[in-house]
C-alpha positions as CSV (number, residue, x, y, z in Angstrom):
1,X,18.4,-84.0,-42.7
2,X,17.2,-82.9,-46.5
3,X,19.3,-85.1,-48.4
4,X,21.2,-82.2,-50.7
5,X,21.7,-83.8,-54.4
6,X,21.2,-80.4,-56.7
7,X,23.9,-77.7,-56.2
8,X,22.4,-76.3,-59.1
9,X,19.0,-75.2,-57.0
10,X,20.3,-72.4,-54.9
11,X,16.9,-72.7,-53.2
12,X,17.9,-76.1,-51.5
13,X,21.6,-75.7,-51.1
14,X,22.6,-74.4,-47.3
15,X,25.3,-72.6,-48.4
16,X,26.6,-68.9,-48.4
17,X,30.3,-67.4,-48.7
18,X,31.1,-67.7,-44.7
19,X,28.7,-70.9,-43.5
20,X,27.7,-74.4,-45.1
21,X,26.3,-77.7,-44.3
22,X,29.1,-79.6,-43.2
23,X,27.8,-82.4,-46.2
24,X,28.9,-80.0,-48.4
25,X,32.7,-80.1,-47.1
26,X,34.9,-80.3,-50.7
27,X,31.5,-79.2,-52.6
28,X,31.0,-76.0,-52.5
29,X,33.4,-73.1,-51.1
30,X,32.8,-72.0,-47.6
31,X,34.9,-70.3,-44.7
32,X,33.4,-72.7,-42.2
33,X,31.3,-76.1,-42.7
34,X,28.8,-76.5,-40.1
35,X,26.7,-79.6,-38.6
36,X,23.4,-78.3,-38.4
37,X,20.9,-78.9,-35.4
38,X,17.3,-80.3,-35.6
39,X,14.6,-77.8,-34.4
40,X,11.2,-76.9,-34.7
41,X,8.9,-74.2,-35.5
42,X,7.1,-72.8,-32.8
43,X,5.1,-69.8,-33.8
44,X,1.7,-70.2,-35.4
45,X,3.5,-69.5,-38.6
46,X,6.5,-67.7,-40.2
47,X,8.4,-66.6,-43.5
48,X,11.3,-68.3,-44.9
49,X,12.8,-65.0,-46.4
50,X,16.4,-65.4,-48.8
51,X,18.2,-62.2,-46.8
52,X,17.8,-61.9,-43.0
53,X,16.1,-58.9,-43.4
54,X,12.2,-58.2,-42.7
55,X,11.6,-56.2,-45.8
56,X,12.9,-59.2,-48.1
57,X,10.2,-60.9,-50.1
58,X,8.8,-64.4,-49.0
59,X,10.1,-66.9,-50.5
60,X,7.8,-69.8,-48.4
61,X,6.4,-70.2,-44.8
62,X,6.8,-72.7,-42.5
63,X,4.0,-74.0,-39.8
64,X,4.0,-75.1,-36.4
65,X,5.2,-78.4,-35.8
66,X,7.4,-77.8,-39.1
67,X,11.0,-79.7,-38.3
68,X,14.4,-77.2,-39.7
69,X,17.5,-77.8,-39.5
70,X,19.3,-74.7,-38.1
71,X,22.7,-73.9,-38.8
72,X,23.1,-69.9,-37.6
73,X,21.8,-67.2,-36.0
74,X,22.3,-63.6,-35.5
75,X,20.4,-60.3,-35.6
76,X,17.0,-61.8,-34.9
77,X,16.7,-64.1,-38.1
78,X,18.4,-67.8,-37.9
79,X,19.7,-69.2,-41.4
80,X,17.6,-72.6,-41.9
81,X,16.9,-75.4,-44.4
82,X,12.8,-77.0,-44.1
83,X,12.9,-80.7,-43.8
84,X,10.0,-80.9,-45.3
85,X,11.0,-79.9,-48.7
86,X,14.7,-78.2,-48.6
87,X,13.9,-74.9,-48.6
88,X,17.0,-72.8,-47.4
89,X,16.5,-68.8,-46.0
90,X,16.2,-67.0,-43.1
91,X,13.5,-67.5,-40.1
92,X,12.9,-65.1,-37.6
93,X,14.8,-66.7,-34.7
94,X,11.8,-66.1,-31.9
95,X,10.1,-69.0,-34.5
96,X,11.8,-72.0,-33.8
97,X,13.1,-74.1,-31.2
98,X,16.1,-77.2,-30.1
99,X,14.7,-80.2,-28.2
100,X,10.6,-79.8,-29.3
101,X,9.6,-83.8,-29.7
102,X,7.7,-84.4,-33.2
103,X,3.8,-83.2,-33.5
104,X,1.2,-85.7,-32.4
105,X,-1.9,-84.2,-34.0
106,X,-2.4,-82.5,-37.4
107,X,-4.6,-79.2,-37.5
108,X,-7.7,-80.6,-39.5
109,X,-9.9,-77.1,-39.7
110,X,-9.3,-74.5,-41.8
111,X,-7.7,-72.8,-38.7
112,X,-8.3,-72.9,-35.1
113,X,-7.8,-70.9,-32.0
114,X,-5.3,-71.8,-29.7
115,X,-6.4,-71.0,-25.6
116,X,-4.7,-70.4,-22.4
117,X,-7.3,-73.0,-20.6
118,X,-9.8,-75.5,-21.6
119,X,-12.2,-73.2,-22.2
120,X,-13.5,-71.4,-25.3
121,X,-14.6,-68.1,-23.4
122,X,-11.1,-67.3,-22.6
123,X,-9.5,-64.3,-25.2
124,X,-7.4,-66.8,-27.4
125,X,-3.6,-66.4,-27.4
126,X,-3.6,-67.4,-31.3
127,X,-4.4,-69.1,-34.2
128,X,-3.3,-72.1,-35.8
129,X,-3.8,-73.1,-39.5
130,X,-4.9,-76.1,-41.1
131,X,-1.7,-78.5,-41.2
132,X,0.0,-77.1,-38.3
133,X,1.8,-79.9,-36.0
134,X,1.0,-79.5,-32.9
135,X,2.5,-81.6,-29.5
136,X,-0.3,-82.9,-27.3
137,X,0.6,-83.7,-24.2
138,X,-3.3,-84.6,-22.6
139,X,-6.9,-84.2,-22.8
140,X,-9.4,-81.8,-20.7
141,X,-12.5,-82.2,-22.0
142,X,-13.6,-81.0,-25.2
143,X,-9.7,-79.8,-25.5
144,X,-6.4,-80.8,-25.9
145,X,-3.6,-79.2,-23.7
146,X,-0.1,-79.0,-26.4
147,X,3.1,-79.9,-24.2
148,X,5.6,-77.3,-23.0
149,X,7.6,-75.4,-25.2
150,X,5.9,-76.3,-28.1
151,X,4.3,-73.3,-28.9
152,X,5.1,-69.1,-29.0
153,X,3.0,-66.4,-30.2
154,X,2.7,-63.2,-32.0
155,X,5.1,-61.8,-29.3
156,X,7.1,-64.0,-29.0
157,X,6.0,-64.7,-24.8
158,X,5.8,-68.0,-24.2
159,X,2.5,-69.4,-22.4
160,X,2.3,-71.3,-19.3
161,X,-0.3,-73.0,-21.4
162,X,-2.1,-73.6,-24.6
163,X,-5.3,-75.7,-25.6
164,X,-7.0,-76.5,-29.1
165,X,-10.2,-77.6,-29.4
166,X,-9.8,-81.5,-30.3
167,X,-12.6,-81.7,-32.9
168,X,-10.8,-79.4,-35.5
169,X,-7.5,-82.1,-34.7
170,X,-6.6,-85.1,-35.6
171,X,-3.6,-88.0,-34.7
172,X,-0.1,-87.7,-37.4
173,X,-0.7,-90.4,-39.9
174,X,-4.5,-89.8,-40.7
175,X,-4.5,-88.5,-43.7
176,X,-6.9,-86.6,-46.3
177,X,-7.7,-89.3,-49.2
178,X,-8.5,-86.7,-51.8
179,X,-6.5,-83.6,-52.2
180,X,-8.7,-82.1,-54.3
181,X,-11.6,-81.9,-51.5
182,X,-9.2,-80.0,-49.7
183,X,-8.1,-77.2,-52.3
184,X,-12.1,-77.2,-52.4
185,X,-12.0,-76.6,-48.6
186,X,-9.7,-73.3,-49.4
187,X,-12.0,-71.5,-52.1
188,X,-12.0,-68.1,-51.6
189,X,-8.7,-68.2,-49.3
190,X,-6.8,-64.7,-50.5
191,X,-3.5,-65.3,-53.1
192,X,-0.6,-64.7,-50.8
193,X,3.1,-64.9,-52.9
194,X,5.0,-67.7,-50.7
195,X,1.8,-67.9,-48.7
196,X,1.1,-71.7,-47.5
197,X,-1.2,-71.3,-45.3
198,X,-5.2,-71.2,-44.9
199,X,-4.9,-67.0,-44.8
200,X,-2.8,-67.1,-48.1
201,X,-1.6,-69.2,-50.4
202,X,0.6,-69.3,-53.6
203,X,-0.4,-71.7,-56.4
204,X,2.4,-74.4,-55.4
205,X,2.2,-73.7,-51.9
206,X,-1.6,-75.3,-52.3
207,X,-0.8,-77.6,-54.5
208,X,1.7,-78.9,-51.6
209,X,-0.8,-78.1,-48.8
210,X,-3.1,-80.4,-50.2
211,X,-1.2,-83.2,-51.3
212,X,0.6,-83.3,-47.7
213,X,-2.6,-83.4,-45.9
214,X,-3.1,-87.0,-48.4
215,X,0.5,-87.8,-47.0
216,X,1.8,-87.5,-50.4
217,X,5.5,-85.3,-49.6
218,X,5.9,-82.3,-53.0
219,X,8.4,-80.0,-53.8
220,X,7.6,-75.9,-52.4
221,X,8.2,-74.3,-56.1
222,X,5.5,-75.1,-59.5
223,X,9.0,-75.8,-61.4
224,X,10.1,-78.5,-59.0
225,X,6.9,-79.9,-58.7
226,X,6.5,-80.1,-62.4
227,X,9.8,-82.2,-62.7
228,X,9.4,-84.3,-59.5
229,X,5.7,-85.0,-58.8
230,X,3.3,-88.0,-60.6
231,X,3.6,-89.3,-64.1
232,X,3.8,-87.3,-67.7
233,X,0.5,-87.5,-69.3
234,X,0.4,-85.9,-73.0
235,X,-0.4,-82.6,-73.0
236,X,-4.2,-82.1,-74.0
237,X,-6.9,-80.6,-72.4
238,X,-9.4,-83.7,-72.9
239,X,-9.8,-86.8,-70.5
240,X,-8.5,-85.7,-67.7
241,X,-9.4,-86.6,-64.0
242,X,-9.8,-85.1,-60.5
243,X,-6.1,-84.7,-58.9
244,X,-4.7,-84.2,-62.5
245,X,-2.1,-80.9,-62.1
246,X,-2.0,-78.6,-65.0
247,X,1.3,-77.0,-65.3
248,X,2.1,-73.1,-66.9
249,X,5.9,-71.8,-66.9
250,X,6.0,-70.5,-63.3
251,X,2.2,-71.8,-62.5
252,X,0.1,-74.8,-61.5
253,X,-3.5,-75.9,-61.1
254,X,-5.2,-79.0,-59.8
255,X,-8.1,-80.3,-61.9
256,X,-11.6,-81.0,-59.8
257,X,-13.3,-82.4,-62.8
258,X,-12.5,-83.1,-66.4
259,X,-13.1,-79.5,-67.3
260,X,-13.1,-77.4,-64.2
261,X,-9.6,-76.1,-62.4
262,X,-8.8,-74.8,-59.1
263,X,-5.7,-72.8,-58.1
264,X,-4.2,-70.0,-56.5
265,X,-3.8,-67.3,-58.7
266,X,-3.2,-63.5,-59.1
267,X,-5.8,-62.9,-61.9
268,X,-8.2,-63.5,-58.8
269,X,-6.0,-62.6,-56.6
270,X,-7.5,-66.1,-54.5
271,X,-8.0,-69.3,-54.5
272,X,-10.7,-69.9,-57.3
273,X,-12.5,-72.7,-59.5
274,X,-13.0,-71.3,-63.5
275,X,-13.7,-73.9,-66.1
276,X,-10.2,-75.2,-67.5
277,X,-10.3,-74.0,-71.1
278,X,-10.9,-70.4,-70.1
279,X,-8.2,-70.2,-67.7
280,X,-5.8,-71.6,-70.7
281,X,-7.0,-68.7,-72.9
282,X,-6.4,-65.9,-70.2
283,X,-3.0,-67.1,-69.4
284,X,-1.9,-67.8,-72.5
285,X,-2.8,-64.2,-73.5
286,X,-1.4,-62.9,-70.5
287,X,0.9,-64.1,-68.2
288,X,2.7,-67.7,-68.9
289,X,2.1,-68.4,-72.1
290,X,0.5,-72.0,-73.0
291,X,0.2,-75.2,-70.8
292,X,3.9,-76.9,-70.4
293,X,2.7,-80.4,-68.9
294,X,0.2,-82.3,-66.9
295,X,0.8,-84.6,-64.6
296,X,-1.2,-87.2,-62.8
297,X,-0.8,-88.0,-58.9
298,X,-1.9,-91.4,-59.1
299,X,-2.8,-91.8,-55.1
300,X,-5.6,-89.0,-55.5
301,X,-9.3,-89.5,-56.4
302,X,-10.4,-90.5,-60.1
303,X,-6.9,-91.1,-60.9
């Protein structure tokens, strides 16, 4: 379970007037303290919204193979936190699953299609994203076949079966040594708010994306990720490195070079690369006002 330390961060406290973590038992006020389960997201992808409600905003997503820990559910929508960085909302319940054993293999491609045999003329049943986790249980050929009942699609039918091709795959634990390669990878991918996958993305959600690829764990949000990744480096636009994250009031950026920046933003409305100094110019003229800190991840490239 996501160790719970801040009460302060509504964001990563599972709490609300009638239901809380049982942890939280004397901590916060609750009608009823619960002991969540461990489950398992089994769609492609899905939002993490703050009401149960489908026309709520996004607040993240979470990706196949993503472990939750689910405490309620009811009309559809099942009140979750994310392991993977303590996220707390509202999945739709079709989404997730009790009893799915940990992913195997890490979606390495940008995304991939998932097909109901080993071969790729079939119509595919869906698409996975780069990251996903995904349960092998064998190989056929050129494919693996993902065990049973780790998988659903768009409507929410479950397949008798479901194989990835194995070449855009790779085994848990191999990791991407440069995470900056990777936001490279996602140039062009379109600016999605709480997007965090390779068909939208937020600025922290690729930020996260590509340092957990490099097995480095981040915080979902630019604020936490300001306060809790790397080390403090002074706050000047000269010498820095590939990896280096350039943090705005509500934004972030990872440098490629000494002087070029990548990141998700809504200027673009995508994931772009603009020299560094110009993007400080335009923001501080028009959205979050000058650069607040930069921080340097000192497991990625040139660091």
């Amino acid at each position: 379970m996501f160790p719970i330390t801040d009460l302060s961060d509504a964001r990563l406290v599972p709490a609300r007037p009638d239901l809380a973590d049982i942890r939280l038992r004397g901590r916060v006020d609750a009608a009823r303290y619960v002991a969540g389960q461990s489950a398992r997201l089994i769609a492609a992808s899905a939002p993490l919204r703050r009401r149960p409600s489908g026309d709520a905003g996004i607040e993240t997503e979470a990706v196949m193979g993503d472990p939750v820990t689910l405490y309620d559910t009811g009309e559809g929508f099942a009140f979750v936190q994310l392991e993977n960085d303590g996220y707390v909302g509202y999945l739709p319940e079709a989404a997730i699953a009790l009893d799915v054993p940990p992913p195997t293999h890490r979606v390495t491609a940008l995304r991939t299609f998932l097909y109901p045999a080993a071969n790729m003329k079939r119509p595919p049943l869906g698409h996975v994203s780069l990251g996903a986790g995904l349960g092998i249980a064998g190989r056929e050929g050129d494919f693996l076949r993902l065990a049973d009942g780790a998988h659903t699609f768009h409507d929410g039918a479950f397949a008798d079966g479901a194989y990835v091709f194995a070449d855009h795959c790779a085994p848990v634990g191999i990791v991407e040594p440069d995470p900056a390669a990777t936001a490279e990878r996602l140039v062009g991918t379109p600016y999605l708010w709480g997007g965090r996958t390779s068909l939208g993305l937020d600025c922290s959600g690729l930020v996260q994306l590509c340092l957990a690829l490099a097995g480095i764990p981040s915080p979902r949000d630019a604020d936490q990720q300001e306060a809790g990744l790397g080390t403090a480096l002074p706050t000047r636009l000269d010498g820095l490195v590939r990896g280096d994250l350039v943090f705005w009031r509500g934004h972030v950026g990872m440098m490629l070079d000494e002087t070029r920046l990548i990141h998700a933003n809504g200027h673009h409305m995508t994931v772009a690369v603009e020299p560094l100094a110009g993007a400080v110019e335009r923001i501080a003229e028009k959205s979050y006002g000058a650069v607040t800190s930069i921080r340097r991840i000192t497991s990625s490239v040139g660091s």
